[in-house]
C-alpha positions as CSV (number, residue, x, y, z in Angstrom):
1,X,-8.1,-15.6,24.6
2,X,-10.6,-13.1,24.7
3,X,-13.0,-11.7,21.9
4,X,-12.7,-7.9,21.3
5,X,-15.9,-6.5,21.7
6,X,-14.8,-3.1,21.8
7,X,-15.2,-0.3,18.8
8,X,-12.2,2.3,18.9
9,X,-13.5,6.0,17.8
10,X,-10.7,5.1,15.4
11,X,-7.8,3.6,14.1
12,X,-5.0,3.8,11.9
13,X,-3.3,0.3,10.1
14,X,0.4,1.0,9.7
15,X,1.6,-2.2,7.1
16,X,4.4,-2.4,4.4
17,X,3.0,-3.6,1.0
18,X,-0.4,-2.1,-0.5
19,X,-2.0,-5.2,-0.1
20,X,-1.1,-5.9,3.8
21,X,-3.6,-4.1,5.5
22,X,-6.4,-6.6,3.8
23,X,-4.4,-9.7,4.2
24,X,-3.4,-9.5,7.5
25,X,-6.4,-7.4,9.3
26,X,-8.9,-6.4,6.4
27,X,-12.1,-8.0,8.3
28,X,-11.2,-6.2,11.2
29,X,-10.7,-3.0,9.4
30,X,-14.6,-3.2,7.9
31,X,-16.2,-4.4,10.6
32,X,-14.8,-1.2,12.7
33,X,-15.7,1.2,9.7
34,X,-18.9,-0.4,9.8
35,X,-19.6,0.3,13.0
36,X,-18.9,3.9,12.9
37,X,-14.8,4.1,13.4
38,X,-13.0,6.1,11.3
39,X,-10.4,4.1,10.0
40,X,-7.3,5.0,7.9
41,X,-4.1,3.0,6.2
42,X,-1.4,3.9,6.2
43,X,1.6,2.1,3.3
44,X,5.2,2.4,3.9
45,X,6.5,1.0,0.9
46,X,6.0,1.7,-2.8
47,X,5.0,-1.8,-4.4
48,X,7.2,-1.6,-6.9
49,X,9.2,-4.3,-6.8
50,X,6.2,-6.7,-6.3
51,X,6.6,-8.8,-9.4
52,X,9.1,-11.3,-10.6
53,X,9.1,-10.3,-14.3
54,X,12.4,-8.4,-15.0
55,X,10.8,-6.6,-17.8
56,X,8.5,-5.0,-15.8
57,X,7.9,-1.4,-16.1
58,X,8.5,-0.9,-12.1
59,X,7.1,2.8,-11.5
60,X,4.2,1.5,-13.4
61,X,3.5,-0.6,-10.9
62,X,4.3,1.2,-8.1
63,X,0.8,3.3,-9.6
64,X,-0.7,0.8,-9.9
65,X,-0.8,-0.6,-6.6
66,X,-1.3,2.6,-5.3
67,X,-5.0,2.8,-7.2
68,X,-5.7,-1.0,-6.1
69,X,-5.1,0.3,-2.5
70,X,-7.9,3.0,-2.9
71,X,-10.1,0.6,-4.8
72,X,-9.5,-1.6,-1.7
73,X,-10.4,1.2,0.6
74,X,-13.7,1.6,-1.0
75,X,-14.6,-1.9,-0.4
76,X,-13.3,-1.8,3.0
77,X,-15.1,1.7,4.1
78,X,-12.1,3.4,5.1
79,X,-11.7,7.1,6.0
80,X,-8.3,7.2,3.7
81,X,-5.1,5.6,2.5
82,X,-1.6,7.2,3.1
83,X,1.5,6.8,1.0
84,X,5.5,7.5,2.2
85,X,6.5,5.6,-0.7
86,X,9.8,3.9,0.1
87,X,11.3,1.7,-2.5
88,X,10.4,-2.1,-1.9
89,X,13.7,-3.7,0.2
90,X,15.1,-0.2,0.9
91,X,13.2,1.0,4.3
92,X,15.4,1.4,7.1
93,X,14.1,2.0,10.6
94,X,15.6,5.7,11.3
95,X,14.9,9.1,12.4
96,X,13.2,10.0,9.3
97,X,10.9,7.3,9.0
98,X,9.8,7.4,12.5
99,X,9.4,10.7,12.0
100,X,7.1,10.9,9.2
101,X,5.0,7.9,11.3
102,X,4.7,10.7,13.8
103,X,3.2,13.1,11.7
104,X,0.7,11.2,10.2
105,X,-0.1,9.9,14.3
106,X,-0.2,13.4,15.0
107,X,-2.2,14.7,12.0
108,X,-4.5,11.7,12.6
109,X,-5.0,11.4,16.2
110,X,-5.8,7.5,16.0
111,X,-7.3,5.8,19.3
112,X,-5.6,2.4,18.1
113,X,-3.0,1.5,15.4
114,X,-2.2,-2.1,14.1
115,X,0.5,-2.8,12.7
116,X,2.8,-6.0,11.9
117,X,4.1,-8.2,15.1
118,X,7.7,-7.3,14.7
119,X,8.9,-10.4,16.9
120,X,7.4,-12.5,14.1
121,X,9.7,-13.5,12.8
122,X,10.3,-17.8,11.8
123,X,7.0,-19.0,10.7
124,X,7.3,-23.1,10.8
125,X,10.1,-24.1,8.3
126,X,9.1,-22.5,5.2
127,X,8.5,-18.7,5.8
128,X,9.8,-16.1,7.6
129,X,8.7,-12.5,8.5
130,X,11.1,-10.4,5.9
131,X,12.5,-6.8,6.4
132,X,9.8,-4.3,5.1
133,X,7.4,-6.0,7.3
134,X,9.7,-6.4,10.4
135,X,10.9,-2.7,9.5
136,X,7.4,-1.0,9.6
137,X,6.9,-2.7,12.4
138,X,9.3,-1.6,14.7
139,X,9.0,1.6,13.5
140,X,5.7,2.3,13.9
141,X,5.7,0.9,17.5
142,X,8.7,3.2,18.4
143,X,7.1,6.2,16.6
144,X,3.8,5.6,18.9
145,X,5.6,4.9,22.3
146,X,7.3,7.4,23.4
147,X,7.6,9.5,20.0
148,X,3.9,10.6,18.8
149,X,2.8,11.2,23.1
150,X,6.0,13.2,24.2
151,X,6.6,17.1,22.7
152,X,10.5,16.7,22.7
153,X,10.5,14.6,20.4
154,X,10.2,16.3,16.9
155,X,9.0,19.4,18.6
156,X,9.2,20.6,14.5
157,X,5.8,19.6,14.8
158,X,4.4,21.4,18.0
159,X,6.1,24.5,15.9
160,X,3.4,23.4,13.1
161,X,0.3,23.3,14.8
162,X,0.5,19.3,15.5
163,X,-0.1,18.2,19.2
164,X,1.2,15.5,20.9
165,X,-0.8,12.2,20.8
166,X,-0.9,9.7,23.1
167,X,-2.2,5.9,21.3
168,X,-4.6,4.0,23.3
169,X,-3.5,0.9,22.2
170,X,-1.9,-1.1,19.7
171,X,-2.6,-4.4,17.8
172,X,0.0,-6.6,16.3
173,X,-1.0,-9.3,13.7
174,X,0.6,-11.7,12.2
175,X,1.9,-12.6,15.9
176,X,2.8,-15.9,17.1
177,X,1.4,-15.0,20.6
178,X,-2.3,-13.6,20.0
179,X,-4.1,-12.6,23.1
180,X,-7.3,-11.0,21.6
181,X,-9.5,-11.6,18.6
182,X,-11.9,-10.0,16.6
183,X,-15.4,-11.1,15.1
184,X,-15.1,-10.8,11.3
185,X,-18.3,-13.1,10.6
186,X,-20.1,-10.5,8.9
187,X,-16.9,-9.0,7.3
188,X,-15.1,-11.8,5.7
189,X,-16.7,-11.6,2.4
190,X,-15.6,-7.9,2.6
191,X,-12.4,-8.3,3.4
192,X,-12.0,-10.8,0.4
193,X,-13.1,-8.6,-2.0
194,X,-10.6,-6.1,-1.1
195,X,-8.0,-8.2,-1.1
196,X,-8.9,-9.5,-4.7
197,X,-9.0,-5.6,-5.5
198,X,-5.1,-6.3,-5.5
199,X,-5.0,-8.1,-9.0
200,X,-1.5,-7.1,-9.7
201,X,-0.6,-9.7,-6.9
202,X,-3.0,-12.5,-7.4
203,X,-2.6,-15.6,-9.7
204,X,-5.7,-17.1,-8.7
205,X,-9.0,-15.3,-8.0
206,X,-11.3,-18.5,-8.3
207,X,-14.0,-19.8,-5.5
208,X,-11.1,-21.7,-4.3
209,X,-8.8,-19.7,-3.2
210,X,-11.6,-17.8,-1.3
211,X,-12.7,-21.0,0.4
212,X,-8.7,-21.1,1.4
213,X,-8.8,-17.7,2.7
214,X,-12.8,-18.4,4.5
215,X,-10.8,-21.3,6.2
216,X,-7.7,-19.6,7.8
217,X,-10.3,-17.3,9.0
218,X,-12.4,-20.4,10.7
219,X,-9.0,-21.3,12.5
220,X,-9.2,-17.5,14.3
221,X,-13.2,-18.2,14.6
222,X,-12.7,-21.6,16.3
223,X,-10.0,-19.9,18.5
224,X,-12.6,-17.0,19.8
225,X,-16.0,-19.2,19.3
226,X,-17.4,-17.3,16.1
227,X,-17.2,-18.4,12.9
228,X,-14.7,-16.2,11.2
229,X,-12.3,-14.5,13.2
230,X,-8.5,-12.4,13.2
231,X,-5.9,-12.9,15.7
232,X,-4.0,-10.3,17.6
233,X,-1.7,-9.4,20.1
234,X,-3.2,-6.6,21.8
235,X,-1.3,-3.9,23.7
236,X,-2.5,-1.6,25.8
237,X,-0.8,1.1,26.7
238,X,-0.6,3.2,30.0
């Protein structure tokens, strides 16, 4: 395992759900902001479907989420958060969606993205890695490698002013096979409190729950010898 010591100029978080980018990488996300990145999220899906009431007023939601994200990027000290606002469940890893990944790589110019570890997929026997997730995921690494670094594809963007951009590296969480790990001792507390900014989502908000969240952290910390720590498989690419 090794400890990421390394600060990218900056990075872009590619994740499904509003509340993703906190959950699964949200200390690593401050503590690069922190130290002078420039860091961006990017949301593929809308939200809206992220309650089990079959009353609820769905678009509502959908805005609602989208204002938790930015109150979650304030606490976070991100550059910005970007929307493409699919439908929850009705994503589908195509042309267009890579292509709107593009731009935003292109627009951007990101030195690393993270994004969800695709090949995730069976957690134990109670979970698995559903489609949004698995979805963005793929997406975003085929929109980076060869898409974003290579002109023919969607030259429509050359023809706009966007240049071709080539990634530096990418970071998968949520992966079953972490190779790197990243110091979030002085960022936990951070990352917390942006995840909480997600109330819509959350039953419990009390001291316990952030003890649980403190202790999956100490399982990445123990794994990298630091006290709080998150996991990833790090690619770097040529």
């Amino acid at each position: 395992m090794v400890l990421e010591r390394d600060v990218p100029a900056s990075a872009l978080a590619i994740y499904a759900h509003p509340d993703d980018p906190e959950s699964s990488a949200g200390g690593t996300l401050a503590a690069w902001a922190q130290a002078g990145a420039e860091v961006h999220v990017l949301i593929t899906m809308r939200g809206d479907k992220g309650t089990s009431d079959p009353t609820a007023d769905t678009q509502l939601l959908a805005r609602r989420r989208r204002e938790e994200t930015a109150a979650a990027a304030k606490v976070l000290g991100l550059a910005g958060h970007h929307h493409l606002d699919y439908p929850d469940g009705e994503i589908v890893d195509d042309l267009n969606l890579r292509g709107r990944i593009v731009r935003v790589v292109r627009e951007l110019r990101p030195d690393v993205v993270l994004c969800p570890d695709p090949t995730a997929v069976f957690f134990g026997d109670s979970y698995y890695n559903h489609h949004d997730h698995r979805v963005t995921g793929w997406a975003t690494l085929d929109a980076i490698a060869p898409s974003a670094a290579n002109p023919h594809y969607f030259p429509e963007h050359l023809a706009e002013g966007l240049d071709v951009h080539r990634v530096r590296a990418v970071y998968l969480s949520g992966t079953l096979e972490p190779n790197c790990w990243v110091d979030v001792t002085h960022t936990q507390e951070r990352k917390i409190d942006a995840l909480f900014c997600h109330a819509s989502q959350l039953v419990e908000t009390g001291e316990w729950f952030r003890e649980f969240l403190r202790e999956r952290a100490e399982d990445g910390g123990r794994a990298a010898g630091v006290t709080y720590a998150e996991g990833f498989r790090r690619i770097v690419l040529g």
